[in-house]
C-alpha positions, 0 to 999 in steps of 0.5 A: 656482513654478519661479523661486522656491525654498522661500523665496519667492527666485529661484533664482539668489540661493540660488546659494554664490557669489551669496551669497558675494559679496553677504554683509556680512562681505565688504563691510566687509572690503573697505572695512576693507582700502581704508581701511587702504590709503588711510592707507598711500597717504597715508603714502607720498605725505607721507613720500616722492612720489606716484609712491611712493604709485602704484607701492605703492597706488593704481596697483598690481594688487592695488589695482585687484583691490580695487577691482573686488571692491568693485563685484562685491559692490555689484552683487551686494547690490543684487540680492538685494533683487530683486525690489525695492519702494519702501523699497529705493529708498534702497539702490539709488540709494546703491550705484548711486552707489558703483558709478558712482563706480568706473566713473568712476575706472577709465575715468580711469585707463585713458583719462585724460591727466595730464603736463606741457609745458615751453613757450619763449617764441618757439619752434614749437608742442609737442605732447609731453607727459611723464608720471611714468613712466619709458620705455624707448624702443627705435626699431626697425629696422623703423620702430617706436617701441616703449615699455616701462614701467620703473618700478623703485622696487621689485624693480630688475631685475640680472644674475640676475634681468633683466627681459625685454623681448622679441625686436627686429625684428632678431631681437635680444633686448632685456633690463634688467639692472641699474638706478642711481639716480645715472649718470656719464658721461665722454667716451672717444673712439674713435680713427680712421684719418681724419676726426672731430676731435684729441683729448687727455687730461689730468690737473690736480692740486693739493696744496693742495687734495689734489684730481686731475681728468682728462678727455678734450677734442674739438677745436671741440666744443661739448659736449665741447671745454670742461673747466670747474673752476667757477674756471678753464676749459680749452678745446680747438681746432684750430690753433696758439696766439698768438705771445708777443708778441702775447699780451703786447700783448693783455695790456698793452692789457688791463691798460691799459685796465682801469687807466684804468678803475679810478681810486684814490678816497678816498671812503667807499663800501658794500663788499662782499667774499666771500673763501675761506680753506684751512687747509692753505695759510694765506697763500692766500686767493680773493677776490670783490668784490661791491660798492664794492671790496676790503676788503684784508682778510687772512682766514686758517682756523686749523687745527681743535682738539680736534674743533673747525672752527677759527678764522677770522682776520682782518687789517684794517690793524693789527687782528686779530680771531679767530672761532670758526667753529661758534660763528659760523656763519651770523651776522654780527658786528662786527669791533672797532675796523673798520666792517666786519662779518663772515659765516661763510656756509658751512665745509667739512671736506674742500674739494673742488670737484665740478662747478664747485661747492665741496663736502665730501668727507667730514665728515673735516678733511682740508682745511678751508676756509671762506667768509666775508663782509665788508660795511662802509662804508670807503675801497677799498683800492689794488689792481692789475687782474688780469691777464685785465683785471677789475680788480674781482676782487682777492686777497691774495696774486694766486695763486688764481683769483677766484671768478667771480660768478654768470653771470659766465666764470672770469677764469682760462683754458687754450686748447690747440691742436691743429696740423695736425702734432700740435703741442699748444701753449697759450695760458694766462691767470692771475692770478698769471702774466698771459699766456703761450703756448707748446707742451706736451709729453706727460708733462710738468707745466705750471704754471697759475698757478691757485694751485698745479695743474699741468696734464699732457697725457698722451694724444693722438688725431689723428682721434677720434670721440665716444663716452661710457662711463657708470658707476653711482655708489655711494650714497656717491658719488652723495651727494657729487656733483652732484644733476643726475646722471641715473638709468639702466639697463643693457640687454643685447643678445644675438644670434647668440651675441653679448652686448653690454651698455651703459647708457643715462641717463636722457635719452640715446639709445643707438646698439647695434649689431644685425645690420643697422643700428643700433638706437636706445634711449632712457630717460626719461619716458613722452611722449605726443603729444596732438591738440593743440600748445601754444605759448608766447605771454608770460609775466608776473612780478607781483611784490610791491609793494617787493620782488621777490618774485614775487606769482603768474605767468600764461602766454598760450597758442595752441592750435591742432590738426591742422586748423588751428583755433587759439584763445587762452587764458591760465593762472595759478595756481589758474586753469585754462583747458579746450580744447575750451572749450564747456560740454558739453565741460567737463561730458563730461571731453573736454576737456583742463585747462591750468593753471600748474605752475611757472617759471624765474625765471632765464628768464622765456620759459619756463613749464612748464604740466600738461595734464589729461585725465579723461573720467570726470569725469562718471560720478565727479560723478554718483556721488557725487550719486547717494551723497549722494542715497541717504545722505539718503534712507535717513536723512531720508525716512520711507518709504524707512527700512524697509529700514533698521530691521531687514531683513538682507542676505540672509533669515533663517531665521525671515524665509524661513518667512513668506516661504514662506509668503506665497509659497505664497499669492501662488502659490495666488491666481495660479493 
């Protein structure tokens, strides 16, 4: 009797805390909690990502607190059926499933591998898989690569509540003060007593456009040696410009040449035209020729009226039509009395250009330009080569630039040239203007023959090095410019008395300065290095009979470890293949799971695949084998549905009367 107390238990269930965690109250309230956060998550993941529904649900603390409760009062209630007879045998193997089942997801989350690998066609085997979460990544003095998580959907570190990441091996200390989702970067050179490379500074501008652009250039930088306004390019390098002459001959060879190529037909032919038009400047117009050649079409945007977006009119020979443009938008239309066909494909209210992209800065008719198609049968109209020698771009008025066509250079170009003395001089392609070279002075405007930008060279460094200043963008900001604009934090730096703060994009690594030598911080996405390297071997586009729409994609891989062993495998969509392949690997969860995740369809040599790791895999199948089994027993067998039909968790008083009772007898007799 000295294991048992006056209800026939073992001592140990009678214990508050045992009782507490295996009472039915705190099991549906647990369960009620999960299904309400299982809703949430699933919610979150709908209406925003699944790394929303992470950081909030499935991979916050309290979540996993949850989780470990759950399996607390599992176990618990188990145990206080002991000693446990056959009819418990339904509710044992039940919650030694749900048990299992958590065993297993809480090793997976711990111990699993689930990222991506972007592999090109041709190039070495990689072995750095990228996973959803963001890095900071700090390359100490001593050596070490050390990581930190810096996911910041909510609670953003700032200035008075920074996050804290520690002391350096230069004895530094490395915090996080401030987080944008939007960074802009701009090259601000740093000048030099020698070496490095010329640098200068300028600023385009527009009237017609109401638009101002400046940036520093790098003489024969690769990065930083070329300005690109989507229809114009300006180049930086060393040297000087070509002589008049010779670039007068270039050009007229050019012009010849392009001539000869270009022979005037009578002939009906598919054409096909995309032209812009700006209310501001009525008899300017920019124009591309798709197909066929040009249509000699005169598009002019009439200005907006009583909060209208106007009217496009067009000018074919002798007729006219006009067209409501938010009546039209997006429809094509037939332009009477012509064969031809018109399309209003896009309107902007306040035209700017961003990134070599057309844009609207706001939703305000300051400048209001449009984009129309024209596409007909007819004869191709009479039309000079520009003057950079593609004569299948024409305009109007051969003012503005030409749109160039998709994967195609600006025909319009500025090359500036740095001599050995600090000359500047140039060398200038136009439509308008043709060929011209000479020198630049500082501060003075320099007419591009770009529609009406003026370029003005303001600034000038003989010997520079590249250094880049980034600033956060405001929401508002952020929403006009380029969505490719990454994310970034500001650290702060602080030793001996000195603070030094910089921010570091999203994909970046920053040289800061410590007391002994550089250290280098990165911000990104989490890498992990895995046993083993992938390489891209082909890839195949099956596309749709008559058309090009692709039908599925399938990449061929070799995989190979550090031993030297290497094997082939190939993945496509809903068809993985597993590395090790052997069937106790498969069924184990050691083994790593390679499907297709996504493609370019503008390059066909690379594949990007996802790599799945999951060595609970096999406690979660058994687990939920183990449940089903339980579930059916307790419902379905007879003898194990005593339990069921009335037996409480814990004993009642009534209930711990007989069992006393029956207790004291089973003593007696055992004597």
């Amino acid at each position: 009797m000295r294991n048992l107390n006056s209800a026939g238990q073992p001592a140990w269930q009678s214990n508050p805390i045992f009782e507490f965690f295996a009472s039915l109250k705190l099991a549906v309230v647990l369960l009620a909690v999960l299904i309400v956060a299982a809703i949430a998550g699933t919610i979150y993941e709908s209406s925003f990502d699944a790394k929303v529904a992470r950081a909030y649900v499935y991979g916050a603390s309290w979540f996993n607190i949850w989780l470990v409760l759950l399996g607390a009062n599992l176990t618990v209630s188990a145990l206080s059926r002991w000693p446990w007879r056959k009819h418990h045998l339904a509710f044992l193997i039940t919650h030694l499933g749900i048990i299992t089942l958590l065993i297993g997801s809480l090793i997976g989350r711990i111990w699993g591998v689930e990222g991506t690998i972007t592999l090109f066609k041709g190039e070495q085997p990689i072995n750095r898989l990228l996973v959803d979460q963001r890095q900071l990544r700090v390359h100490d003095i001593d050596g070490i690569v050390k990581g930190f998580p810096v996911e910041f959907l909510h609670h953003p570190p700032s200035p008075q509540h920074p996050r804290g990441l520690g002391l350096l091996a230069s004895g530094a200390r490395l915090q996080i003060v401030d987080y944008a989702p939007a960074i802009e970067g701009k090259l601000n050179p740093n000048p030099l007593e020698d070496g490095g490379a010329p640098a200068l500074h300028f600023t385009i501008s527009t009237a017609m456009m109401n638009q101002h652009l400046e940036s520093w250039l790098l003489a024969d930088d690769s990065q930083h040696g070329n300005f690109s306004m989507g229809l114009a390019n300006i180049e930086f390098k060393r040297g000087t410009a070509p002589t008049s002459t010779s670039a007068s001959t270039a050009t007229s060879t050019r012009l010849g040449e392009a001539t000869a190529g270009q022979a005037i037909t009578n002939q009906e032919v598919e054409m096909e035209e995309s032209i812009f038009a700006f209310s501001r400047a009525p008899d300017e117009q920019i124009g591309r020729v798709a197909k066929g050649g040009s249509t000699g079409a005169k598009v002019r945007l009439l200005p907006p009226t009583s909060g209208n977006k106007g009217e496009v009119a067009i000018s074919l020979g002798e007729k006219e039509a006009r067209f409501d443009v938010a009546a039209n938008l997006g429809r094509e239309i037939g332009i009477d009395g012509t064969p031809f066909t018109l399309k209003i494909h896009d309107y902007w209210p306040d035209f700017r250009i961003e990134n070599g992209k057309p844009g609207s800065l706001s939703d305000q008719p300051n400048n209001p330009a449009v984009l129309v198609t024209i596409r007909g049968r007819g004869v191709p109209t009479a039309a000079l080569p520009d003057s950079h020698g593609i004569g299948k771009q024409t305009t109007a008025t051969g003012g503005p630039p030409a749109m160039p066509a998709p994967g195609e250079e600006a025909s319009n170009h500025l090359t500036l040239f740095s001599a050995d003395d600090g000359t500047i001089s140039y060398e200038l392609v136009s439509r308008k203007n043709g060929t011209s070279t000479g020198k630049i002075e500082t501060n003075k405007p320099l007419p591009t023959g770009w529609a009406d930008w003026q370029l003005i060279v303001d600034k000038t460094m003989p010997h520079a090095s590249a250094w880049m200043d980034f600033r956060p963008l405001k929401s508002d900001q952020a929403a006009t410019t380029s969505p490719d604009l990454p994310e970034g934090v500001r650290i702060r730096v602080q030793q001996n008395g000195q603070i030094l703060e910089q921010w570091v994009p999203a994909g970046w690594q920053i040289a800061v300065p410590t007391s002994s030598e550089a250290t280098m911080v990165a911000y990104g996405w989490k890498i992990i290095s895995l046993p083993i390297a992938l390489e891209l071997l082909d890839f195949e586009v099956k596309r749709n009979e008559g058309s090009d729409s692709p039908a599925g994609f399938k990449s061929t891989l070799r995989i190979s470890t550090a031993d030297g062993e290497t094997t082939t495998g190939a993945c496509w969509m809903n068809n993985p293949f597993s590395y090790p392949g052997e069937w106790w690997h498969t069924w184990t969860g050691l083994t790593y799971k390679i499907s297709q995740a996504s493609w370019n369809p503008e390059n066909l040599g690379q594949s990007t695949v996802q790599i799945l790791r999951d060595p609970g895999w096999l406690l979660k199948w058994i687990g939920s084998l183990l449940v089903v089994i339980g579930v059916f027993m307790m419902f379905y067998l007879q003898p194990y549905r005593k339990q069921t039909e009335g037996e409480p968790i814990m004993p009642s008083a009534r209930h711990q009367e007989k069992e006393t009772v029956r207790g004291e007898a089973v003593a007696e007799t055992t004597r």
